[in-house]
C-alpha positions as CSV (number, residue, x, y, z in Angstrom):
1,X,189.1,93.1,238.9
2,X,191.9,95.6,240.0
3,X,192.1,98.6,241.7
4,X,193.7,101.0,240.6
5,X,194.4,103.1,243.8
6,X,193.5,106.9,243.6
7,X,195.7,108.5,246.2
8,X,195.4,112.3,244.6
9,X,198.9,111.7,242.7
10,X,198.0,109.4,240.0
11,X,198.0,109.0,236.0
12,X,195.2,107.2,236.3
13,X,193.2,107.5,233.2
14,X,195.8,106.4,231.2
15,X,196.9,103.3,233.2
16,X,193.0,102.1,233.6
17,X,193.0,103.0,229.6
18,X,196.4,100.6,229.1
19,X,194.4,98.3,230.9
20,X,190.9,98.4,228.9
21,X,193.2,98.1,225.9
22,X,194.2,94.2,226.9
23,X,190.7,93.7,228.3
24,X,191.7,93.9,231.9
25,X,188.9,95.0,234.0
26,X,189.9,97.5,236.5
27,X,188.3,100.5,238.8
28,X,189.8,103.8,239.9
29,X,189.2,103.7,243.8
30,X,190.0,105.4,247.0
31,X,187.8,103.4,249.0
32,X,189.2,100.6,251.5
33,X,186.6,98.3,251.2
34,X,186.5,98.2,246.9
35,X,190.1,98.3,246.7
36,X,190.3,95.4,249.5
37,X,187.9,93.3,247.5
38,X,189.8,93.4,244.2
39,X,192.0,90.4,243.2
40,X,195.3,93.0,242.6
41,X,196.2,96.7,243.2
42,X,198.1,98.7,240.8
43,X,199.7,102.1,242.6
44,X,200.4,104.5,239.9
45,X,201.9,108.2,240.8
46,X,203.6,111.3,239.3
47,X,205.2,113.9,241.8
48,X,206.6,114.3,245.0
49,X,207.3,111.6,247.4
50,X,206.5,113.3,250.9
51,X,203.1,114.9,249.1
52,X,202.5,111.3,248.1
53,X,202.7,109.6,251.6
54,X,201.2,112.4,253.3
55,X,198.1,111.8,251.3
56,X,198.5,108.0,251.7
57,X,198.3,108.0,255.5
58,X,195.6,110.7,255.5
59,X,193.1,108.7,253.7
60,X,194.2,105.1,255.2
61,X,195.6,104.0,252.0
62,X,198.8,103.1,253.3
63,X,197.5,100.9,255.4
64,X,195.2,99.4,252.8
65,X,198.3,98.4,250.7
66,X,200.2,97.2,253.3
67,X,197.5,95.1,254.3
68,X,197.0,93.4,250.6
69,X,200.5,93.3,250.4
70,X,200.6,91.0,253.2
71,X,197.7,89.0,252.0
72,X,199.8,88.1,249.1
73,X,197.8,90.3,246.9
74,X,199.7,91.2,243.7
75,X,200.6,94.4,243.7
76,X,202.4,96.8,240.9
77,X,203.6,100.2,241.7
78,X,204.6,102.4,238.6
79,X,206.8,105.1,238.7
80,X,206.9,107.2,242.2
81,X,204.2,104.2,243.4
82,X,206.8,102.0,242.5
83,X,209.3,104.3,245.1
84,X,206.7,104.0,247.5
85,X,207.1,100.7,248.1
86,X,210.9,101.4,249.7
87,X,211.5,102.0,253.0
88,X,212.4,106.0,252.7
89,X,213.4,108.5,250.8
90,X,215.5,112.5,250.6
91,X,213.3,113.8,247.8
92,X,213.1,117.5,249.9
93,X,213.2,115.9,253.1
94,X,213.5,112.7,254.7
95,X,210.4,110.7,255.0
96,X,209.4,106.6,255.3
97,X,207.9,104.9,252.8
98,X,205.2,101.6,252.9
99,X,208.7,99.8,253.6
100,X,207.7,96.7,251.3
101,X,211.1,96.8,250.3
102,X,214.6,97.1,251.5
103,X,215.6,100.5,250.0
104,X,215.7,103.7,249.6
105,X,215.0,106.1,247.2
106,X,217.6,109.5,246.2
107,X,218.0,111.9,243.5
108,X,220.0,111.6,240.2
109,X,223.2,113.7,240.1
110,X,226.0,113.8,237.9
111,X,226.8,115.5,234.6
112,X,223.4,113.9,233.4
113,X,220.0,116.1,232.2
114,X,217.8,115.8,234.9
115,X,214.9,114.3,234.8
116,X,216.0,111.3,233.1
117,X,213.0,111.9,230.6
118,X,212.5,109.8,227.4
119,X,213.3,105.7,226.1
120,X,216.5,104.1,227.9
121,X,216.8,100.2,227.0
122,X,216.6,97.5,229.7
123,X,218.9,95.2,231.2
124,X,218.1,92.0,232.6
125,X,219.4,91.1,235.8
126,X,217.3,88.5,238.3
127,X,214.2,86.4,237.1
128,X,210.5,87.7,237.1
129,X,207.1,86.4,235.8
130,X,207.0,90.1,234.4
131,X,209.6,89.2,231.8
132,X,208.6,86.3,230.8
133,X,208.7,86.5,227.0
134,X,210.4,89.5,226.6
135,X,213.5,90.2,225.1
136,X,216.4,91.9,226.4
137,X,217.5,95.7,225.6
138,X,214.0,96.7,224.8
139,X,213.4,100.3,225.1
140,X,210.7,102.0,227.7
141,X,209.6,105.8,228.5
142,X,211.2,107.2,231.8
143,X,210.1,110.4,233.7
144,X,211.9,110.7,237.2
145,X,214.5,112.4,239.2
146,X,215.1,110.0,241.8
147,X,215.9,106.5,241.7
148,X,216.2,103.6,243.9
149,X,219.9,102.5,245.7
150,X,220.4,100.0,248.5
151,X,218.3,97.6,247.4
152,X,218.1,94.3,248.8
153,X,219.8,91.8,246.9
154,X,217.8,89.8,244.3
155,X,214.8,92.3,243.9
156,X,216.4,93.9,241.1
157,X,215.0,92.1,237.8
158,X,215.8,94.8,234.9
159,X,218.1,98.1,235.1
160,X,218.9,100.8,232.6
161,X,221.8,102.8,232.0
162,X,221.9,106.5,232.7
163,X,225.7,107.7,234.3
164,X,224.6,105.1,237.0
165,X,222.3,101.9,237.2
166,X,218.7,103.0,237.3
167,X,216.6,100.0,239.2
168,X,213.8,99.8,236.7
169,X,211.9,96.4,237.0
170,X,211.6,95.5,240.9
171,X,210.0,92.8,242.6
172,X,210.0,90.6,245.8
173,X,207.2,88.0,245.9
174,X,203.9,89.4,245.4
175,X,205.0,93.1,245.2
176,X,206.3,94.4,241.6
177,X,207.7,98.0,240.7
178,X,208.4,100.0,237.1
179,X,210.2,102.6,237.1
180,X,209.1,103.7,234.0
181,X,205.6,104.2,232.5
182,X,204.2,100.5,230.9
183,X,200.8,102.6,229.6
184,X,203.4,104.9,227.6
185,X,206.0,102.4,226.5
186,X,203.8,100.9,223.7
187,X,204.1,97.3,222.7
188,X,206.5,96.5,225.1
189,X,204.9,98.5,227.7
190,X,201.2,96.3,227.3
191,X,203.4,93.2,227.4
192,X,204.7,93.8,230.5
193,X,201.5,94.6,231.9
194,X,199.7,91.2,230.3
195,X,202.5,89.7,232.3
196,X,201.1,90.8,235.1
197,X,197.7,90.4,234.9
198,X,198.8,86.5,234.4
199,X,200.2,86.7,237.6
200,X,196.9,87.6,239.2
């Protein structure tokens, strides 16, 4: 079973529906004890980072994550769950992330539409079980305006172009991170997630 962590900014429907559609069991939870007692947490999220952490710490979630992570629980973050995972970010003030990864996370500038919204191909960079029988410069569905810089070397597995490099498959370990959307990426999108449910 996963659980999918309901932390009041989630697309949760459809990520629980992405899953049903591979026949991957999974609840939507905000409860310590189910989420702690499922094999893998997936951390979804659309919207603001500090809105997103504020919530996390106020119902204990945080902690709940950080916990599993430590465990060696797989864990995938999508989108702003996957910017969670750094260690802070400036989206309209500064404020500290989970810190599962060395990072931080700013906004996209340049002479560049804003938010980088639509299909953008991926690069392969470093090795992950996530990629595993997937071809290079497949396309997947972005919706963000900030990004991930200063990562710590190796973590980056798959990038896209946009003015700059736009970290867009993470992973260290246990703990994995899109960028982009999977449930909305079609094909592609439920491949990477089959990957990893294999990994739990």
């Amino acid at each position: 079973m996963i659980a999918i962590v309901d932390y009041g900014v989630g697309n949760l429907n459809s990520v629980q529906n992405a899953l049903k559609s591979i026949n991957v069991p999974s609840i939507i939870s905000s409860n310590a004890n189910e989420i702690t007692k499922c094999r893998s947490i997936i951390v979804p999220g659309v919207g603001a980072f500090p809105d997103a952490m504020k919530n996390m710490r106020e119902t204990g979630i945080d902690k709940v994550v950080i916990a599993a992570a430590k465990k060696g629980k797989p864990i995938l973050g999508i989108c702003l769950g996957m910017q969670l995972f750094f260690e802070e970010s400036d989206e309209i003030e500064k404020c500290e992330g989970l810190g599962l990864l060395k990072g931080n996370i700013t906004k996209l500038e340049g002479p560049i539409k804003i938010p980088h919204m639509g299909w953008n191909s991926l690069s392969f960079e470093n090795n992950t079980p996530l990629l595993k029988g997937i071809p290079e410069n497949k396309y997947v569905y972005f919706v963000h305006s900030y990004y991930a810089v200063n990562c710590e070397e190796g973590i980056i597995n798959a990038y896209s172009m946009y003015e700059k490099k736009i970290p867009a498959i993470v992973s260290k370990g246990n703990i994995f991170g899109m960028q982009f959307h999977p449930e909305k990426s079609g094909d592609f999108g439920m491949k990477l997630l089959k990957n990893f449910v294999e990994v739990v």
